[in-house]
C-alpha positions as CSV (number, residue, x, y, z in Angstrom):
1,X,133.2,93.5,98.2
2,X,132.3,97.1,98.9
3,X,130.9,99.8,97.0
4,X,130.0,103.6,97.6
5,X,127.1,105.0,96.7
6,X,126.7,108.8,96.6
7,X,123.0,110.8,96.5
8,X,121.4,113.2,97.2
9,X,119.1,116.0,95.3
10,X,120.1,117.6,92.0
11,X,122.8,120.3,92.7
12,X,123.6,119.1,96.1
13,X,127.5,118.5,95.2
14,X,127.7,115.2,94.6
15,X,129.9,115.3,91.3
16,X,132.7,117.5,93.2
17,X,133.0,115.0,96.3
18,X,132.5,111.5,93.9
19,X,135.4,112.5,91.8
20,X,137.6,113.5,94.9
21,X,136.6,110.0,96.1
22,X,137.3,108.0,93.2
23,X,140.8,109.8,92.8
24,X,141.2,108.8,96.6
25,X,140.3,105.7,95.9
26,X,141.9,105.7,92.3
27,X,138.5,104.2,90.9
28,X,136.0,105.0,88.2
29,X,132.3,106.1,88.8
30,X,129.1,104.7,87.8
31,X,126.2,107.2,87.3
32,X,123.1,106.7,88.4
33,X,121.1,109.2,86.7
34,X,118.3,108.4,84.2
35,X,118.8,111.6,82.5
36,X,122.3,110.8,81.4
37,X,122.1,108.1,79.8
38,X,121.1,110.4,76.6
39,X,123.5,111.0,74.0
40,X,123.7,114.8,73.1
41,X,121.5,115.7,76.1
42,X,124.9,117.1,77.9
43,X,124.1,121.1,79.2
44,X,120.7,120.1,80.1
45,X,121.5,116.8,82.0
46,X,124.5,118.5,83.9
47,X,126.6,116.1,82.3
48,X,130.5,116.1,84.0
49,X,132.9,117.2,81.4
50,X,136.5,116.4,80.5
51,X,138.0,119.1,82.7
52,X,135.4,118.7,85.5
53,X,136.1,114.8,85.3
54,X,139.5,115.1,86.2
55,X,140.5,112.2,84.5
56,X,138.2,110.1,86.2
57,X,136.0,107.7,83.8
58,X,132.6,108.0,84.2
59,X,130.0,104.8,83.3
60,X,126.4,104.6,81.7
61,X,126.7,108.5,80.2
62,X,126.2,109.0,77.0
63,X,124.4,105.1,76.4
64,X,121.4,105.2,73.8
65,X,119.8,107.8,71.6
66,X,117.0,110.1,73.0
67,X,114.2,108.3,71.4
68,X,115.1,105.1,72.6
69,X,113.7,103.4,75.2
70,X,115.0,102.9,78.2
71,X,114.3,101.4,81.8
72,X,115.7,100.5,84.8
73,X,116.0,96.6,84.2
74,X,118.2,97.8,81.4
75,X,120.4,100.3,83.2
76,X,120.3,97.2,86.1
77,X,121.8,94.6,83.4
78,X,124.5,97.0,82.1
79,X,125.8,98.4,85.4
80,X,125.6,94.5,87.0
81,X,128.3,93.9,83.6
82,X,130.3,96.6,84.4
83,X,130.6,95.8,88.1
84,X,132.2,92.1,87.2
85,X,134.9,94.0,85.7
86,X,135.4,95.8,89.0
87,X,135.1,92.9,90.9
88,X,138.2,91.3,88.3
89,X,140.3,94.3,89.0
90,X,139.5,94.7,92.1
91,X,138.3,98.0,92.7
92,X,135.6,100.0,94.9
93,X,132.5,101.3,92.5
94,X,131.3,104.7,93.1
95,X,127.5,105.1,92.3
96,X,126.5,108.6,92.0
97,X,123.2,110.1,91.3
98,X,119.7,111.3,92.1
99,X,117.8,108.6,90.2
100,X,116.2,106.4,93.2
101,X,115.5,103.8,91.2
102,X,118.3,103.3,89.6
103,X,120.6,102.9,92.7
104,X,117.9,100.6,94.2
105,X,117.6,98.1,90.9
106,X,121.8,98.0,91.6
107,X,122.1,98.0,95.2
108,X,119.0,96.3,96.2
109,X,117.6,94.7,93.5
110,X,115.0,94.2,91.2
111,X,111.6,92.1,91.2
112,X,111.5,89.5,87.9
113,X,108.1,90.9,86.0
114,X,106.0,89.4,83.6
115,X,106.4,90.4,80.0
116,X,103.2,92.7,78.8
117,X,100.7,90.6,76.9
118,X,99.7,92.3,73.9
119,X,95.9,90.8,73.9
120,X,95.5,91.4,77.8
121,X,97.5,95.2,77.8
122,X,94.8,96.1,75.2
123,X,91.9,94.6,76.8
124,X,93.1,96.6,80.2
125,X,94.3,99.7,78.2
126,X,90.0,100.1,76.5
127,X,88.8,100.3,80.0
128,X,88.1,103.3,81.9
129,X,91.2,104.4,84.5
130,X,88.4,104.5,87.1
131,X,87.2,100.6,86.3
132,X,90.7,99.7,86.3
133,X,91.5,101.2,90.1
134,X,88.2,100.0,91.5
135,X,89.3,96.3,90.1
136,X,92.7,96.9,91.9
137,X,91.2,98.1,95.2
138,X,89.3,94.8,95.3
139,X,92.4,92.6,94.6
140,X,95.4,94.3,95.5
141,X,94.5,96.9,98.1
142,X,98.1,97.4,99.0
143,X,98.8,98.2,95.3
144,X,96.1,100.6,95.1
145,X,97.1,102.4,97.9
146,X,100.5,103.0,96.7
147,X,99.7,103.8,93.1
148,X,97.7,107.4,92.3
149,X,93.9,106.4,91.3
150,X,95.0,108.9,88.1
151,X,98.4,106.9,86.7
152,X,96.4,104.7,84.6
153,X,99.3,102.9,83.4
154,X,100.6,101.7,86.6
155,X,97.4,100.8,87.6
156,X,96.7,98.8,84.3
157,X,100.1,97.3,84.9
158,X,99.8,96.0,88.2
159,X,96.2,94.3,86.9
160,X,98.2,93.1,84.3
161,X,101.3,91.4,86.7
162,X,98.0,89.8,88.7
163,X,96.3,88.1,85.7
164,X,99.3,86.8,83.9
165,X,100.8,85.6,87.1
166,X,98.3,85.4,90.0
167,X,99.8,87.1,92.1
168,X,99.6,90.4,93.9
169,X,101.7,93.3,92.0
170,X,102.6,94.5,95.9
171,X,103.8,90.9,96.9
172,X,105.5,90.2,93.6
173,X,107.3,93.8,93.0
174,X,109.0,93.5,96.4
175,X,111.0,90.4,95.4
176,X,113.6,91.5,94.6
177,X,116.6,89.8,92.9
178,X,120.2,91.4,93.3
179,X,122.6,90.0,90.8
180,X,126.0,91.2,91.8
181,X,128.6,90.7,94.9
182,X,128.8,94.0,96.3
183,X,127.9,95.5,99.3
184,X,127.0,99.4,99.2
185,X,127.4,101.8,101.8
186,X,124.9,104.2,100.6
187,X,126.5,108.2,101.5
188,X,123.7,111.3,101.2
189,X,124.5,114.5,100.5
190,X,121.9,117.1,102.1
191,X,122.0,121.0,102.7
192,X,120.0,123.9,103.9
193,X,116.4,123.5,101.8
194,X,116.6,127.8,100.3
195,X,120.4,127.4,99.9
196,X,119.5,124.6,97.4
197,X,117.2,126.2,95.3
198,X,119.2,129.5,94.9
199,X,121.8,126.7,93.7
200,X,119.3,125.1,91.5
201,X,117.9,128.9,90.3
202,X,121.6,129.4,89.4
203,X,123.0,126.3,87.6
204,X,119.5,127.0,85.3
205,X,120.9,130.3,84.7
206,X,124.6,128.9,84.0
207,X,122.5,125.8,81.3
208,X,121.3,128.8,79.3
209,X,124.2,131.1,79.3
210,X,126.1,128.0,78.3
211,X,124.2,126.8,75.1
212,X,121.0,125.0,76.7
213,X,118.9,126.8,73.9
214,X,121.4,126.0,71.1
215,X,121.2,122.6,72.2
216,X,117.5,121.8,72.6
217,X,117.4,123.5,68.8
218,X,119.8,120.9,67.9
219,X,118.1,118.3,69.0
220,X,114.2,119.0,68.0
221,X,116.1,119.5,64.4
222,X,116.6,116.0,64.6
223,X,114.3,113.8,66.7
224,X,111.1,116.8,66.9
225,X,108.6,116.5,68.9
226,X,109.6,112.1,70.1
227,X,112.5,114.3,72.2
228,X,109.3,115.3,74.6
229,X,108.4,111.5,75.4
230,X,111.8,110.7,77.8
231,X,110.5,114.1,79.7
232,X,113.9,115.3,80.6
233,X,113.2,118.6,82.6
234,X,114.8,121.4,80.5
235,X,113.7,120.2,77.1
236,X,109.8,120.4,77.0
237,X,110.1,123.7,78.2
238,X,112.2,125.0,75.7
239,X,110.6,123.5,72.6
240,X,107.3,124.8,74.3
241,X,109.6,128.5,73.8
242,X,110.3,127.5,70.0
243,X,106.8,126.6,69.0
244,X,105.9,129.7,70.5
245,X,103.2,128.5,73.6
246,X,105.5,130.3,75.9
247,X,108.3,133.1,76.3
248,X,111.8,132.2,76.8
249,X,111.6,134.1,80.8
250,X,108.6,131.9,81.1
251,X,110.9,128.7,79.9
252,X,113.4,129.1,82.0
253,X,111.2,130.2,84.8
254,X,109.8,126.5,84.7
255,X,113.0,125.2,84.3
256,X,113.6,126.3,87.7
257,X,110.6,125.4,89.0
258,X,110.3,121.9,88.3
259,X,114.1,121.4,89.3
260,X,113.4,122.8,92.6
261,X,109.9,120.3,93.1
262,X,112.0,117.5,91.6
263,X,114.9,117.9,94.1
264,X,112.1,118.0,96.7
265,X,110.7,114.8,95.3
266,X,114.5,113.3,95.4
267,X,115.0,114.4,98.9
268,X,111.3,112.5,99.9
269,X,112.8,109.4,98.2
270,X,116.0,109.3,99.8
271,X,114.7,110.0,103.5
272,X,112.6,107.1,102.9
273,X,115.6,104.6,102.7
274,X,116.9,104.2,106.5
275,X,120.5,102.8,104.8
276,X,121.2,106.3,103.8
277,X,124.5,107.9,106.0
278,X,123.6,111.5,105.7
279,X,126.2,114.1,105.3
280,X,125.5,118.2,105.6
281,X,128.0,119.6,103.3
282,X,127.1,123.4,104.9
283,X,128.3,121.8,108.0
284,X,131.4,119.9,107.0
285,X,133.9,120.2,104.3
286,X,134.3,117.7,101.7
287,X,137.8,116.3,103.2
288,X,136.1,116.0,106.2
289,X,133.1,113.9,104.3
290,X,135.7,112.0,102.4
291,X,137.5,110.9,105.9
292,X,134.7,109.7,107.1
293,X,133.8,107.7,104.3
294,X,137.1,106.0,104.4
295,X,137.0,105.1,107.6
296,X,133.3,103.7,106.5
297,X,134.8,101.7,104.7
298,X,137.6,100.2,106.2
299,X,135.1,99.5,109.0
């Protein structure tokens, strides 16, 4: 069976062409974004809402409490359920997001991982970040060149995925293990670099005319200073604002900033994946992107 995924960097336009899709298509849509699966996290996530939804039902929004934890083998599992049902009804899932990993664990894939091992994470964990990458480089260089020297817990996690199973993390995490029946067709979204960030600059702007502060005040009222450990970009920065390290300009001005170096990481990510169909919506209108897509896939 088919299924369409739609990505791109934040504030390219993917919401406004999905939903034309799945109406098209008269389909739901699956997000893939690791930001929205927080309840009450709505301005700040860019959340589609009833009127911007058109009637079209959005999946895995709104899914578990901010201080939960949450990962992609979960958001795998949950989306792999949902996609039976669209398989039973027969109908064409739309996956749309900016969350790489996400789409990958669905469309591609996961690797089965060992379960941490209390007595050897805390063995690894009491060791230097510098012993624990000079250990990697001798057993796993391939690992090691992948993983920063400074991300200690990747590092320590990889070791850890060698000892329990004796095998190399970069043999192991590439076998990967796809656990439903549909065939993406993977649809990117791109547009002129500066155009982007003035869009990015302005949907900030829009979050905190709309209630972005009121709603990051809500929130620290009730989970304090655990709402900082999911690192949603817009939330840190604000309670850095209420507990008074920083002005509110100075907020939002990071806001802005780490939105603009994050779509640049998103774009990086994307590029990589040769699968991607790449579409310049400053070139061609969305009916024209949507023709094309149908013809995709009735190809």
């Amino acid at each position: 069976m088919k299924g369409i995924v739609i990505l791109g960097p934040t504030a390219v336009g993917k919401t406004s062409l999905s939903i034309k899709l799945a109406k098209k298509l008269k389909t739901e849509i699956i997000s893939a974004d690791s930001a929205q699966v927080y309840t009450g996290m709505d301005i700040g996530t860019a959340k589609v809402d009833v009127h911007e939804a058109q009637g079209i039902f959005h999946h895995m929004i709104d899914v578990v409490e901010p201080i939960s934890k949450y990962n992609v083998g979960e958001y795998q599992k949950r989306v792999n359920i949902i996609l039976k049902t669209f398989e039973k009804e027969g109908k064409t899932p739309i996956l749309v997001g900016g969350t790489g990993l996400y789409i990958n664990s669905v469309t591609n894939g996961l690797a089965e991982l060992p379960q941490s091992e209390p007595g050897l994470r805390e063995e690894l964990d009491s060791r230097s970040g510098s012993e624990l990458y000079e250990e990697l480089e001798r057993i796993d260089p391939c690992a090691a060149r992948d993983i920063h020297p400074n991300n200690k817990r990747r590092v320590g996690r990889a070791l850890e995925i060698f000892h329990l199973t004796g095998e190399k993390f970069s043999v192991i995490s590439k076998r990967n293990i796809k656990r439903n029946n549909f065939e993406f067709i993977k649809i990117g979204l791109e547009r002129d670099r500066n155009n982007l960030y003035e869009r990015i600059n302005l949907r900030v702007d829009l979050m905190v005319e709309g209630g972005l502060i009121e709603e990051v005040k809500k929130l620290y009222t009730i989970y304090g200073e655990n709402l900082r450990r999911i690192n949603v970009i817009g939330y840190s920065e604000i309670i850095d604002y209420f507990r008074g390290e920083t002005t509110l300009e100075e907020a939002v001005f990071q806001i802005k900033q780490n939105s603009r170096r994050y779509a640049k990481r998103q774009f990086t990510w994307f590029k990589n994946d040769p699968d991607v169909i790449w579409f310049d919506v400053e070139k061609m209108s969305e009916e024209e992107i949507l023709e094309k897509i149908l013809r995709l896939i009735e190809e």
